[in-house]
N, CA and C atoms of all chains as a GROMACS GRO file, in nm:
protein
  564
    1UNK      N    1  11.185  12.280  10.302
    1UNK     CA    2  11.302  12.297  10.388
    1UNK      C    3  11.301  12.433  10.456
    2UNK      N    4  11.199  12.495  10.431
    2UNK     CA    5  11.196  12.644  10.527
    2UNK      C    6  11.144  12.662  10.595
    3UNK      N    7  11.143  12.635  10.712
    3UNK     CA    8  11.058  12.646  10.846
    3UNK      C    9  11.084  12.770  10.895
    4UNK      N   10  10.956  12.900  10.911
    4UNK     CA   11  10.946  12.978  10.952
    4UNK      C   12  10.974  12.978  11.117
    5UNK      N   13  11.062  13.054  11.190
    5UNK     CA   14  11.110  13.102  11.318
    5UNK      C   15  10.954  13.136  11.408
    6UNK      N   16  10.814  13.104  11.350
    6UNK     CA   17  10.690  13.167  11.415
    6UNK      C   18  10.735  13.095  11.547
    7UNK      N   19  10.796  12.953  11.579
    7UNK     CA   20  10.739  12.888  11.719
    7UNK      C   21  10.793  12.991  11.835
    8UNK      N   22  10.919  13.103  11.807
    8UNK     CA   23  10.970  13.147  11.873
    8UNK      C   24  10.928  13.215  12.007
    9UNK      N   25  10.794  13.320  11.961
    9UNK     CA   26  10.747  13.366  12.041
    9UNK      C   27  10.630  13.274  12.125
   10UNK      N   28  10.616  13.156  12.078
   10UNK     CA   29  10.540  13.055  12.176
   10UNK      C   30  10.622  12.942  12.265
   11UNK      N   31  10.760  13.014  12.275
   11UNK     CA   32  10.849  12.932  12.346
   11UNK      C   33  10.830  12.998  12.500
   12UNK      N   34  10.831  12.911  12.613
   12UNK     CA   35  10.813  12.973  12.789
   12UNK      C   36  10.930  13.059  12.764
   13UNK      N   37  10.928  13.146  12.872
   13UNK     CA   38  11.020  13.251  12.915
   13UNK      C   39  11.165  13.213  12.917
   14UNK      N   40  11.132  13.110  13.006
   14UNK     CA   41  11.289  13.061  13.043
   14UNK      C   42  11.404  13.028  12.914
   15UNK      N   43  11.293  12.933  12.804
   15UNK     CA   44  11.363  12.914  12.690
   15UNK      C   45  11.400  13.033  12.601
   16UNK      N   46  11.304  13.135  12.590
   16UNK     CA   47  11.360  13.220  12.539
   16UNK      C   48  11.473  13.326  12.590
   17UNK      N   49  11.482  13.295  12.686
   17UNK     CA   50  11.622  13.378  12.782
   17UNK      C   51  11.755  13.302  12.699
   18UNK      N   52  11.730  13.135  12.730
   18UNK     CA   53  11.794  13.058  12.642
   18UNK      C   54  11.873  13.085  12.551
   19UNK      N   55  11.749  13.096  12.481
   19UNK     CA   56  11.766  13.102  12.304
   19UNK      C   57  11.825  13.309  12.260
   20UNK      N   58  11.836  13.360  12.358
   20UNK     CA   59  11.884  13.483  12.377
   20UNK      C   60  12.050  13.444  12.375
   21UNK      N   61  12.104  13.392  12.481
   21UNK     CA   62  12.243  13.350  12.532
   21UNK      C   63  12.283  13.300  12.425
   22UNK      N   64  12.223  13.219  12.369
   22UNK     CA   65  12.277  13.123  12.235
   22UNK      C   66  12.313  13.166  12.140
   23UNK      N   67  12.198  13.318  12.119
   23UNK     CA   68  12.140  13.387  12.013
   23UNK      C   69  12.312  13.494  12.004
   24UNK      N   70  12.358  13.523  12.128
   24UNK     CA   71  12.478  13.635  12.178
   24UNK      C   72  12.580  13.518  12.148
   25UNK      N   73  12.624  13.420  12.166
   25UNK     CA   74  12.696  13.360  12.160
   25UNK      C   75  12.764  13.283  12.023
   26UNK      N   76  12.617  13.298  11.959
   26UNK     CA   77  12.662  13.250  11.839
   26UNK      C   78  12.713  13.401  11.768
   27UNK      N   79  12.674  13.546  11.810
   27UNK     CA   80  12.726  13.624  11.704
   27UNK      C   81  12.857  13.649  11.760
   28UNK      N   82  12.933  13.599  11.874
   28UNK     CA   83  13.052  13.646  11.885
   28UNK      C   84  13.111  13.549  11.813
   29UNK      N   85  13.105  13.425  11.818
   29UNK     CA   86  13.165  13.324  11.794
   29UNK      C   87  13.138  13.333  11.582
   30UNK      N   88  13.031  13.429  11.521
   30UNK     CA   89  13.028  13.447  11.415
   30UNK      C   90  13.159  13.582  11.352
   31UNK      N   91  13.140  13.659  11.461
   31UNK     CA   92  13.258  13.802  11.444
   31UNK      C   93  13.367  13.713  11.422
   32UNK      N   94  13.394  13.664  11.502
   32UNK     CA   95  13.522  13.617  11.537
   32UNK      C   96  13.599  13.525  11.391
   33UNK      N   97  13.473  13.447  11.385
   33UNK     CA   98  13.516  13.384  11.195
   33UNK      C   99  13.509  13.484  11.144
   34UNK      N  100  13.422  13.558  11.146
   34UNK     CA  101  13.428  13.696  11.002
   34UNK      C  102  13.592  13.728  11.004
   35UNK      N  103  13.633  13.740  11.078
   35UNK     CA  104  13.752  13.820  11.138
   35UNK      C  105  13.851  13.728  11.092
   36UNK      N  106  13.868  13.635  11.122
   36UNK     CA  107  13.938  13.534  11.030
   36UNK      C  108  13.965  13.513  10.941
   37UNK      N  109  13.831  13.484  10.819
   37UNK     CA  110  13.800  13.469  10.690
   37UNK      C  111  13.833  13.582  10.624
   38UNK      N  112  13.820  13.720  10.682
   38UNK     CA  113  13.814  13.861  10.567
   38UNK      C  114  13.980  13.897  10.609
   39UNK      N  115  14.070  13.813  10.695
   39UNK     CA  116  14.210  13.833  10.710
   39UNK      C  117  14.265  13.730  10.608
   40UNK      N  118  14.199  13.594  10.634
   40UNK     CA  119  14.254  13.472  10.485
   40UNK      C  120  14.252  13.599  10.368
   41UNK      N  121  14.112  13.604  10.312
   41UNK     CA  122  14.058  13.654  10.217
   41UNK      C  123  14.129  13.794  10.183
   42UNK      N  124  14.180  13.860  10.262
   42UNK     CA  125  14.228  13.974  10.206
   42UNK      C  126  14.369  13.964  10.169
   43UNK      N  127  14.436  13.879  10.246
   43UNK     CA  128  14.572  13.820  10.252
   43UNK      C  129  14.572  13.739  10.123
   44UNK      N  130  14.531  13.679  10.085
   44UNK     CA  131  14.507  13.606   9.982
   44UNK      C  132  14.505  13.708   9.809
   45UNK      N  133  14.463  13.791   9.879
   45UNK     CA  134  14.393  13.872   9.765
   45UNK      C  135  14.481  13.988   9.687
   46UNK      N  136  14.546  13.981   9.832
   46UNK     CA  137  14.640  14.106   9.806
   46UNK      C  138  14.811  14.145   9.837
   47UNK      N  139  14.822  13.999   9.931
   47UNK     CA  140  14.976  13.964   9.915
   47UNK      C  141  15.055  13.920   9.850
   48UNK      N  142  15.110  13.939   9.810
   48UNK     CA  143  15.184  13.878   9.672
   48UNK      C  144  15.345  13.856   9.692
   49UNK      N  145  15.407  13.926   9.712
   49UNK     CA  146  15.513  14.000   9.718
   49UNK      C  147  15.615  13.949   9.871
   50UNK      N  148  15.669  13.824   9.849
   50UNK     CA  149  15.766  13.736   9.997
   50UNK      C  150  15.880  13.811   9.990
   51UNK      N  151  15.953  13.940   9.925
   51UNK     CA  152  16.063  13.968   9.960
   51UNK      C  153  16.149  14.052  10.040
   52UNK      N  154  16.012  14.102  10.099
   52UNK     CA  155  16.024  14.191  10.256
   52UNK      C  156  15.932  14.113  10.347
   53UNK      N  157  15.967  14.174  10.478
   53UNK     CA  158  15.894  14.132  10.594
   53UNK      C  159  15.794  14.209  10.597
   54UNK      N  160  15.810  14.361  10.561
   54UNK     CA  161  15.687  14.472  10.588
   54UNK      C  162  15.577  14.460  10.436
   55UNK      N  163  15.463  14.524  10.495
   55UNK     CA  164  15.359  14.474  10.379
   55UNK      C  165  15.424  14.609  10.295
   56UNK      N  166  15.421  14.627  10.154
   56UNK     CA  167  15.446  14.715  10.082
   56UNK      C  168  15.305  14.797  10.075
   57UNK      N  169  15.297  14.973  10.030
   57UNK     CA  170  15.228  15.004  10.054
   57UNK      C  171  15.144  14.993   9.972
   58UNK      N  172  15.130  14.932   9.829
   58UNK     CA  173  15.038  14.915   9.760
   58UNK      C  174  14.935  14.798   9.820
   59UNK      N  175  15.006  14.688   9.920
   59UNK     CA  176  14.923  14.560   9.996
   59UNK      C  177  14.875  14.642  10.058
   60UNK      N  178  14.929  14.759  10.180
   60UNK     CA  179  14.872  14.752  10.241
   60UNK      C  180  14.675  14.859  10.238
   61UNK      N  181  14.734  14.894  10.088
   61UNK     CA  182  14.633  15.007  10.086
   61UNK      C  183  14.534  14.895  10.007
   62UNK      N  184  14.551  14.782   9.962
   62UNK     CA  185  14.439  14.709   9.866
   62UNK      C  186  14.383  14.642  10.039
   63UNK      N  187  14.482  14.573  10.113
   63UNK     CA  188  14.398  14.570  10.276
   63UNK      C  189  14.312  14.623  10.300
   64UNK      N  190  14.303  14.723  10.307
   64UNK     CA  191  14.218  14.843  10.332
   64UNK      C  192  14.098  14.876  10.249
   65UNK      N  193  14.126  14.866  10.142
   65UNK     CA  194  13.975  14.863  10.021
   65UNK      C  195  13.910  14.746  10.018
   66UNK      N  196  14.018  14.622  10.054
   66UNK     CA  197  13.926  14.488  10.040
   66UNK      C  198  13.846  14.471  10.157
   67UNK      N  199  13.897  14.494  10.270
   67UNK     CA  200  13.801  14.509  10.416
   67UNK      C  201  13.705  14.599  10.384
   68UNK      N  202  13.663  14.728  10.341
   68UNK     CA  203  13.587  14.831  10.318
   68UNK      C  204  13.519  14.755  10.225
   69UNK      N  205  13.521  14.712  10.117
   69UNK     CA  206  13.436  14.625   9.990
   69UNK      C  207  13.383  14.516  10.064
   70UNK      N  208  13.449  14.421  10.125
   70UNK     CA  209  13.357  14.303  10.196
   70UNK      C  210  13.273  14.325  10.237
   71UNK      N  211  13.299  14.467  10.365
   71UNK     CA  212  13.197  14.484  10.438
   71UNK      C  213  13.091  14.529  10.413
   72UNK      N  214  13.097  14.643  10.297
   72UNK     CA  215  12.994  14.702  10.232
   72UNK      C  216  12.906  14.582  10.160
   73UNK      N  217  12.966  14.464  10.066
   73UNK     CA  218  12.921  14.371  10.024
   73UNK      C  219  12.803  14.279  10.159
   74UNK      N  220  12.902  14.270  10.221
   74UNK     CA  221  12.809  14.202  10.352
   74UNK      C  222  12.680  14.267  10.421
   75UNK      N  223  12.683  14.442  10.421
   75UNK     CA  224  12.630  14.528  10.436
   75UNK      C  225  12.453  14.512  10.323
   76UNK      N  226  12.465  14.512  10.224
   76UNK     CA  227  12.365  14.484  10.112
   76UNK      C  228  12.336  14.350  10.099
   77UNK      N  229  12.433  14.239  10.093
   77UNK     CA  230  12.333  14.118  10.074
   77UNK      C  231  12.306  14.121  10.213
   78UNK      N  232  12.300  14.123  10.324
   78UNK     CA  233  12.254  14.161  10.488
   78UNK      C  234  12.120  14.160  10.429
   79UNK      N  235  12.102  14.309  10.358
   79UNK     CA  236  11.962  14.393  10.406
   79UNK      C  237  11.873  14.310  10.290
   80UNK      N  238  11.917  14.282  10.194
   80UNK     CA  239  11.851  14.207  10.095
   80UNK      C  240  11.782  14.022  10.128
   81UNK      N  241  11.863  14.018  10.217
   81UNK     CA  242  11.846  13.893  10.302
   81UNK      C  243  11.726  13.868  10.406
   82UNK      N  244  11.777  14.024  10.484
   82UNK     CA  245  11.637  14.054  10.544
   82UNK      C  246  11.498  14.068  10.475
   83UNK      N  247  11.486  14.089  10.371
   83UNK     CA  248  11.388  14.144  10.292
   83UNK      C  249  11.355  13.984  10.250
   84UNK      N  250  11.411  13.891  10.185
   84UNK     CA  251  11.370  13.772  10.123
   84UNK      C  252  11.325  13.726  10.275
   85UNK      N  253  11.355  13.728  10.345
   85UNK     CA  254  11.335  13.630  10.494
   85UNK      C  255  11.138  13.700  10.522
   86UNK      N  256  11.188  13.828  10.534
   86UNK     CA  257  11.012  13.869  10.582
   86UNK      C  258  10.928  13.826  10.445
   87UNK      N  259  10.942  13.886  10.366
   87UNK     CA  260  10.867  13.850  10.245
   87UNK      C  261  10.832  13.698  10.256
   88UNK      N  262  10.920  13.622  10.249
   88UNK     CA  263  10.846  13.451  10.268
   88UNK      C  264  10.761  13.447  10.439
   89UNK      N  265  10.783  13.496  10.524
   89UNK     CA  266  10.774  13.509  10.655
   89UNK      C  267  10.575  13.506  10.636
   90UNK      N  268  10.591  13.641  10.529
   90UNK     CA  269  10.464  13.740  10.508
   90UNK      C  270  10.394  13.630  10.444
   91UNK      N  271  10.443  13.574  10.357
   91UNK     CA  272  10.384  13.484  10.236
   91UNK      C  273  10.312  13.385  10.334
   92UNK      N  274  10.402  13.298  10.404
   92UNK     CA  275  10.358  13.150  10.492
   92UNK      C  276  10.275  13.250  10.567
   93UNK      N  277  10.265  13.365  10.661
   93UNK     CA  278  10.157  13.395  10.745
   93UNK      C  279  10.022  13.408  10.644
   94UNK      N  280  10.022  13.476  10.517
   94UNK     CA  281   9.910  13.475  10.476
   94UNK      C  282   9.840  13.345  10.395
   95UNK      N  283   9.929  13.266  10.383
   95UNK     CA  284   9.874  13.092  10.313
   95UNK      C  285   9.780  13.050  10.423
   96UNK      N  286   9.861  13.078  10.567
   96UNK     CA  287   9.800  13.009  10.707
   96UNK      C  288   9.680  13.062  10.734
   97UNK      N  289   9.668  13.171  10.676
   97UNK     CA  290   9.535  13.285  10.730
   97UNK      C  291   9.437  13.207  10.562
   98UNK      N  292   9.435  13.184  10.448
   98UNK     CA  293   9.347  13.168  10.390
   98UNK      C  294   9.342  12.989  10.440
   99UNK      N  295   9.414  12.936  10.480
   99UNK     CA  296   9.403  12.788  10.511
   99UNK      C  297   9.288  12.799  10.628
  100UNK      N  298   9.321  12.847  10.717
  100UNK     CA  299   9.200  12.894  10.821
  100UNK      C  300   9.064  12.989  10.774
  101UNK      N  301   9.078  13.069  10.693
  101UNK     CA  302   8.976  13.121  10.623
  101UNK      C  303   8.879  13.010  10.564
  102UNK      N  304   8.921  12.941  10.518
  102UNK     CA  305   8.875  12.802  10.385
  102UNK      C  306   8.829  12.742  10.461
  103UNK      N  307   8.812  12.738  10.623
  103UNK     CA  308   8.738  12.634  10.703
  103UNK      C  309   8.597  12.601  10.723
  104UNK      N  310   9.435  11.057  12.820
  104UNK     CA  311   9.311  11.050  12.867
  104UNK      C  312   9.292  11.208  12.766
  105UNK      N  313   9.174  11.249  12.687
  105UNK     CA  314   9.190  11.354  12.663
  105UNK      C  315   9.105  11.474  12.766
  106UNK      N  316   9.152  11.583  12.800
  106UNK     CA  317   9.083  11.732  12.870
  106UNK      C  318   9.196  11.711  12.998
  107UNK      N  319   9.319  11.591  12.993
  107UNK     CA  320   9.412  11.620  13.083
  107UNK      C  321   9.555  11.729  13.037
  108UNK      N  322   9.589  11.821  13.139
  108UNK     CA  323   9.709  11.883  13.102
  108UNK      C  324   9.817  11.804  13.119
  109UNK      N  325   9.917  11.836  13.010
  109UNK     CA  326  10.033  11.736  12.988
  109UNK      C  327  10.122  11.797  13.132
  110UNK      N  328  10.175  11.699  13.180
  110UNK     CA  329  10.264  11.714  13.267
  110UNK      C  330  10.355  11.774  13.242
  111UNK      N  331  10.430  11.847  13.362
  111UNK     CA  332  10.552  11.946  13.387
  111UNK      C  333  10.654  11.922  13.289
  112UNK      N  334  10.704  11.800  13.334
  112UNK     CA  335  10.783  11.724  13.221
  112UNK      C  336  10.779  11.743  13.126
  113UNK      N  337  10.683  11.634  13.070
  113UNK     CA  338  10.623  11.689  12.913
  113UNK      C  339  10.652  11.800  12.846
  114UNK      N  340  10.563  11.865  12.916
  114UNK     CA  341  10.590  12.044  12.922
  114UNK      C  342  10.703  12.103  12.822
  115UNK      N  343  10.828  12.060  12.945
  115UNK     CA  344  10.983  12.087  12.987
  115UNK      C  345  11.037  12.038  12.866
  116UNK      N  346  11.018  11.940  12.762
  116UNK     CA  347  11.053  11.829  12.720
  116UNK      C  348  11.023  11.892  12.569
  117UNK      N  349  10.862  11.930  12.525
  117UNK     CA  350  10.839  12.000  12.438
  117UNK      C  351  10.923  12.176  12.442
  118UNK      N  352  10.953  12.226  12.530
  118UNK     CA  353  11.025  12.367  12.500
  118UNK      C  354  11.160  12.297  12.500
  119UNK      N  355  11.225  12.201  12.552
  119UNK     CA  356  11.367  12.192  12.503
  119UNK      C  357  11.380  12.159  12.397
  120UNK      N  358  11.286  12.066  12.324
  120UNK     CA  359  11.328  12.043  12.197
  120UNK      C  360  11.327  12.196  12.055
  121UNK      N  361  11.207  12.267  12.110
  121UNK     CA  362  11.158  12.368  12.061
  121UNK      C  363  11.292  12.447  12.028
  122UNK      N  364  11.316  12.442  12.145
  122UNK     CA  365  11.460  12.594  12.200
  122UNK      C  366  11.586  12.524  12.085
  123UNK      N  367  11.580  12.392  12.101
  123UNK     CA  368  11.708  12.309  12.032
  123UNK      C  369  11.658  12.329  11.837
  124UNK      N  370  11.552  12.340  11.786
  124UNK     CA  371  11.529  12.336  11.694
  124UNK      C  372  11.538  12.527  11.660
  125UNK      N  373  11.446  12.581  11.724
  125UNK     CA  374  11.507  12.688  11.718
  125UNK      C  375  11.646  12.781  11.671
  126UNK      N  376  11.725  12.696  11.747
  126UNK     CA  377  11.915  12.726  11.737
  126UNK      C  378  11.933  12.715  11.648
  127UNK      N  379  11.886  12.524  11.585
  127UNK     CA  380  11.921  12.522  11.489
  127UNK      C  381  11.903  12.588  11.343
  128UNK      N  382  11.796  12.628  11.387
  128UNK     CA  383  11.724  12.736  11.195
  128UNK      C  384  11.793  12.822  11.244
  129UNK      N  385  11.841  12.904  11.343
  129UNK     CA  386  11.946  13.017  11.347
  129UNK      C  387  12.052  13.001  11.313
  130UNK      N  388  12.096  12.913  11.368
  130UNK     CA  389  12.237  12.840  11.278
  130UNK      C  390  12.251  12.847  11.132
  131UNK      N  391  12.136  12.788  11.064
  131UNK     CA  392  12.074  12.759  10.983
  131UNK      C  393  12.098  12.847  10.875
  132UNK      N  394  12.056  12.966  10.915
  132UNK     CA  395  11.984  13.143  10.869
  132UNK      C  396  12.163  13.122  10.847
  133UNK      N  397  12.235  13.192  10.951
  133UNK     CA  398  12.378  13.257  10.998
  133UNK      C  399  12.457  13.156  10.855
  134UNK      N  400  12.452  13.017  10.847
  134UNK     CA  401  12.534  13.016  10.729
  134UNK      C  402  12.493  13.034  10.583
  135UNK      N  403  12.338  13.026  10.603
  135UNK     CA  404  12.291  13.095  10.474
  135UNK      C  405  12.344  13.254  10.430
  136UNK      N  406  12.370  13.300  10.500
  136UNK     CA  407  12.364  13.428  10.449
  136UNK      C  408  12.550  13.441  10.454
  137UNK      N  409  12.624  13.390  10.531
  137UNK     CA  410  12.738  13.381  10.472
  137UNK      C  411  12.811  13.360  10.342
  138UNK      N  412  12.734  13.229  10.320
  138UNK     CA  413  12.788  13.173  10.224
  138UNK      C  414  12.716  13.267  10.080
  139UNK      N  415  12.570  13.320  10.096
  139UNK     CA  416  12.529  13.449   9.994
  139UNK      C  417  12.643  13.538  10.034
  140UNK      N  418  12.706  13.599  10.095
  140UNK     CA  419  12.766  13.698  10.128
  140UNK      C  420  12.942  13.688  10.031
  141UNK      N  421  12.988  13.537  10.092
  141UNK     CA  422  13.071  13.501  10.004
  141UNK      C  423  13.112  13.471   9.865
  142UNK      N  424  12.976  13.418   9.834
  142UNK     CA  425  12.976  13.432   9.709
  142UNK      C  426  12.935  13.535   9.612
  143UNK      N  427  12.866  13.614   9.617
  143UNK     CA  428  12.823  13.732   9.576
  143UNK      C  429  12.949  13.851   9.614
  144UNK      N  430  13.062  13.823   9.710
  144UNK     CA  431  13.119  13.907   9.679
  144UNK      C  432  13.215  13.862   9.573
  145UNK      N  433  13.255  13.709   9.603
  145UNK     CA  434  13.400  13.677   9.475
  145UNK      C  435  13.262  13.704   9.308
  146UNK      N  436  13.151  13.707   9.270
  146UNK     CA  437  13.094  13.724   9.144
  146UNK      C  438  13.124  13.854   9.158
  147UNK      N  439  13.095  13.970   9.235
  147UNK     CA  440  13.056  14.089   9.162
  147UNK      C  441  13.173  14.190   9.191
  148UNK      N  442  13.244  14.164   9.342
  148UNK     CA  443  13.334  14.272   9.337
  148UNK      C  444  13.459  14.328   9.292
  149UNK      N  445  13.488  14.424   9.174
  149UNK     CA  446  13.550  14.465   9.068
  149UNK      C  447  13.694  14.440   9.153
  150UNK      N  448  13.765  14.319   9.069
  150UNK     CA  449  13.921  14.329   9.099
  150UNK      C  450  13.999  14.371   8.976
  151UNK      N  451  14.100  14.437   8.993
  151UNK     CA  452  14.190  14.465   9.142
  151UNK      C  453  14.073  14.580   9.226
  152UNK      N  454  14.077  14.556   9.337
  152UNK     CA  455  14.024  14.672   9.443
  152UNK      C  456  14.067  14.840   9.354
  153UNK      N  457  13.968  14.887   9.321
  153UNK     CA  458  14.022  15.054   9.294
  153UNK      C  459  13.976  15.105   9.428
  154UNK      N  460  13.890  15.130   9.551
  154UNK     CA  461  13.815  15.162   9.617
  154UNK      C  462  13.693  15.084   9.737
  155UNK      N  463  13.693  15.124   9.874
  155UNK     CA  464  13.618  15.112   9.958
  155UNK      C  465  13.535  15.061   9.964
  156UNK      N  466  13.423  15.154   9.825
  156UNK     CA  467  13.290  15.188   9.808
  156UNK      C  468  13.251  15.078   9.691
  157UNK      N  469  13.146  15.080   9.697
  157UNK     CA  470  13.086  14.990   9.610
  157UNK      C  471  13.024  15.066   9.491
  158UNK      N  472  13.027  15.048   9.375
  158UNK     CA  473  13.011  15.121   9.245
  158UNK      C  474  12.882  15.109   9.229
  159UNK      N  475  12.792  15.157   9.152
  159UNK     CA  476  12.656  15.130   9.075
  159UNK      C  477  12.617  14.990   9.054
  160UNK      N  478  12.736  14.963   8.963
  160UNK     CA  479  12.746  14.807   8.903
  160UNK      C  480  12.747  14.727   8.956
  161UNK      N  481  12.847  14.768   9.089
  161UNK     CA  482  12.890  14.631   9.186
  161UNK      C  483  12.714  14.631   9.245
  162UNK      N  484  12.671  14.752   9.297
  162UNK     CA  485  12.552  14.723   9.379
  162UNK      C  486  12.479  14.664   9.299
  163UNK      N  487  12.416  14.670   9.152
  163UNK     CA  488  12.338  14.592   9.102
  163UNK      C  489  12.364  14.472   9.103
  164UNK      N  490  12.486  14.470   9.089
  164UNK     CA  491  12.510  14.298   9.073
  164UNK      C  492  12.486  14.194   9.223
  165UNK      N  493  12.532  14.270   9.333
  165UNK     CA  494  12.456  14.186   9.435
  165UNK      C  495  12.329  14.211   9.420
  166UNK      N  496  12.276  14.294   9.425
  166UNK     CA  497  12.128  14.260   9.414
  166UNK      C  498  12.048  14.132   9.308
  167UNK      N  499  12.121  14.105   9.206
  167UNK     CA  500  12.113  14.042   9.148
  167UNK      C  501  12.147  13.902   9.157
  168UNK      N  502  12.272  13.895   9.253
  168UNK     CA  503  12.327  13.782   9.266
  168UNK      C  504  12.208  13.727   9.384
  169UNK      N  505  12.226  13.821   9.477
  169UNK     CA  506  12.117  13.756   9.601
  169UNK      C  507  12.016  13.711   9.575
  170UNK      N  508  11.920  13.788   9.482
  170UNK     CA  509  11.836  13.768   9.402
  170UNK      C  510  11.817  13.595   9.388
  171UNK      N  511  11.888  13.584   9.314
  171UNK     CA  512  11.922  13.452   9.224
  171UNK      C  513  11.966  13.322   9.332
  172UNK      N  514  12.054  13.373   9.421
  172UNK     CA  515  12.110  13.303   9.511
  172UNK      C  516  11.942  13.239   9.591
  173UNK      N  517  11.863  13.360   9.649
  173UNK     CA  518  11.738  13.303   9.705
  173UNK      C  519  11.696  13.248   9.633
  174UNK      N  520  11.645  13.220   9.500
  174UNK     CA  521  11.576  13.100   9.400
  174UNK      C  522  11.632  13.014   9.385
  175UNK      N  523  11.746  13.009   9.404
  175UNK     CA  524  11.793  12.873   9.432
  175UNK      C  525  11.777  12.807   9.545
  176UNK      N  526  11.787  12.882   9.667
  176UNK     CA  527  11.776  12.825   9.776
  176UNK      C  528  11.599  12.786   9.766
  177UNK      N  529  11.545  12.831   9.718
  177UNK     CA  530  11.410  12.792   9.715
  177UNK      C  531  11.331  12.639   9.626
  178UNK      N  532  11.452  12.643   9.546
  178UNK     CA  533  11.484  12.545   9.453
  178UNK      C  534  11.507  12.413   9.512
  179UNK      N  535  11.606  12.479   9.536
  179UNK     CA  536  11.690  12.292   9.572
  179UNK      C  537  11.582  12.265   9.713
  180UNK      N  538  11.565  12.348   9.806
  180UNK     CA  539  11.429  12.284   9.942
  180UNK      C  540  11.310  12.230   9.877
  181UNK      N  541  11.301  12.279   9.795
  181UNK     CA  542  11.115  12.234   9.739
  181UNK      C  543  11.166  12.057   9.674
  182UNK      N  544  11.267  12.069   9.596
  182UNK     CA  545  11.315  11.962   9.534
  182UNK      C  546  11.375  11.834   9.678
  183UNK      N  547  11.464  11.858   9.777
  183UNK     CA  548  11.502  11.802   9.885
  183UNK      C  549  11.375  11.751   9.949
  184UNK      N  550  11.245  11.864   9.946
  184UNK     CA  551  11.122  11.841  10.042
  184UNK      C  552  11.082  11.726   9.995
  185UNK      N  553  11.048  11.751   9.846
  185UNK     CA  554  11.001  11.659   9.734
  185UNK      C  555  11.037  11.496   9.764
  186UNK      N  556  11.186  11.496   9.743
  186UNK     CA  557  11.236  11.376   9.757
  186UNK      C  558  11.246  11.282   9.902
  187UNK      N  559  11.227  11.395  10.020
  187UNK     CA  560  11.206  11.299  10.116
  187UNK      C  561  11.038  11.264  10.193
  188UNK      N  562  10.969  11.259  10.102
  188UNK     CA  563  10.844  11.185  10.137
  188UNK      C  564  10.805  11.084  10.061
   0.00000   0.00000   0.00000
């Protein structure tokens, strides 16, 4: 089920302009859920309290640490993500190179 | 006939599908790493919130969780691959 992204750079020009627009489009349209989800998620997490209209300041300061913690969280599995992605990337390029070697 | 070049079409026909498959493993990628993101934060990050920053602990533990999270994902594809041939 893991098909390496290699065809990318053997896609014509035009498609890859394409796959650029798509590429921009999908990360706004990804912000935009982030932005959503870490407002559920923090709201969730840290509202408690229906007997004022204003957030009390203990909500509003856990707001504030839970946005800072997500992001940092999102921040590390990110880079760790990157790292599993090349590493298999590396792996399938060098299987392909002894598969062609073995010829 | 073979030593003929495939027509324009053709061509046109093989990069759209390309470009369309493409998207999709990006797509693909984008909720993989969400859903690691989501879950690795409800396992590791210390509630109630004391702070911003992420502790020692908390960082090991995503590393750990991601960790784990990719062997699985490696898991269940080899097993899915498995079962559909």
């Amino acid at each position: 089920m893991n098909f390496p992204l290699d065809s990318v750079s053997d896609l014509p020009d035009d498609a890859k302009m394409a796959l650029g627009a798509a590429l921009e489009q999908m990360q706004v349209r990804d912000s935009l859920k982030m932005y959503n989800s870490l407002v559920e998620r923090c709201f969730k997490e840290c509202v408690e309290d229906m007997r004022s209209k204003a957030l009390t300041g203990k909500e509003e300061q856990c707001v504030a640490k839970c946005c800072e913690k997500f992001m940092h969280v999102t921040a590390r599995v990110g880079m760790r993500f990157q790292e599993f992605f090349t590493q298999m990337e590396q792996q399938a390029a060098q299987q392909a190179a002894a598969a062609q070697g073995g010829k | 006939m073979p030593g003929e070049q495939p027509s324009e079409a053709e061509q046109n026909a093989v990069a759209a599908a390309a470009l369309t498959m493409a998207t999709t493993e990006l797509e693909y990628r984008v909720s993989l790493l969400n859903s690691m993101v989501a879950t690795c934060h409800d396992r590791c990050a210390a509630r109630p919130y004391k702070e911003g920053a992420l502790s020692v602990g908390e960082n090991s533990c995503i590393d750990r969780c991601a960790a784990k999270y990719w062997q699985v994902v490696a898991i269940v594809g080899q097993l899915l691959g498995a079962q559909n041939k």
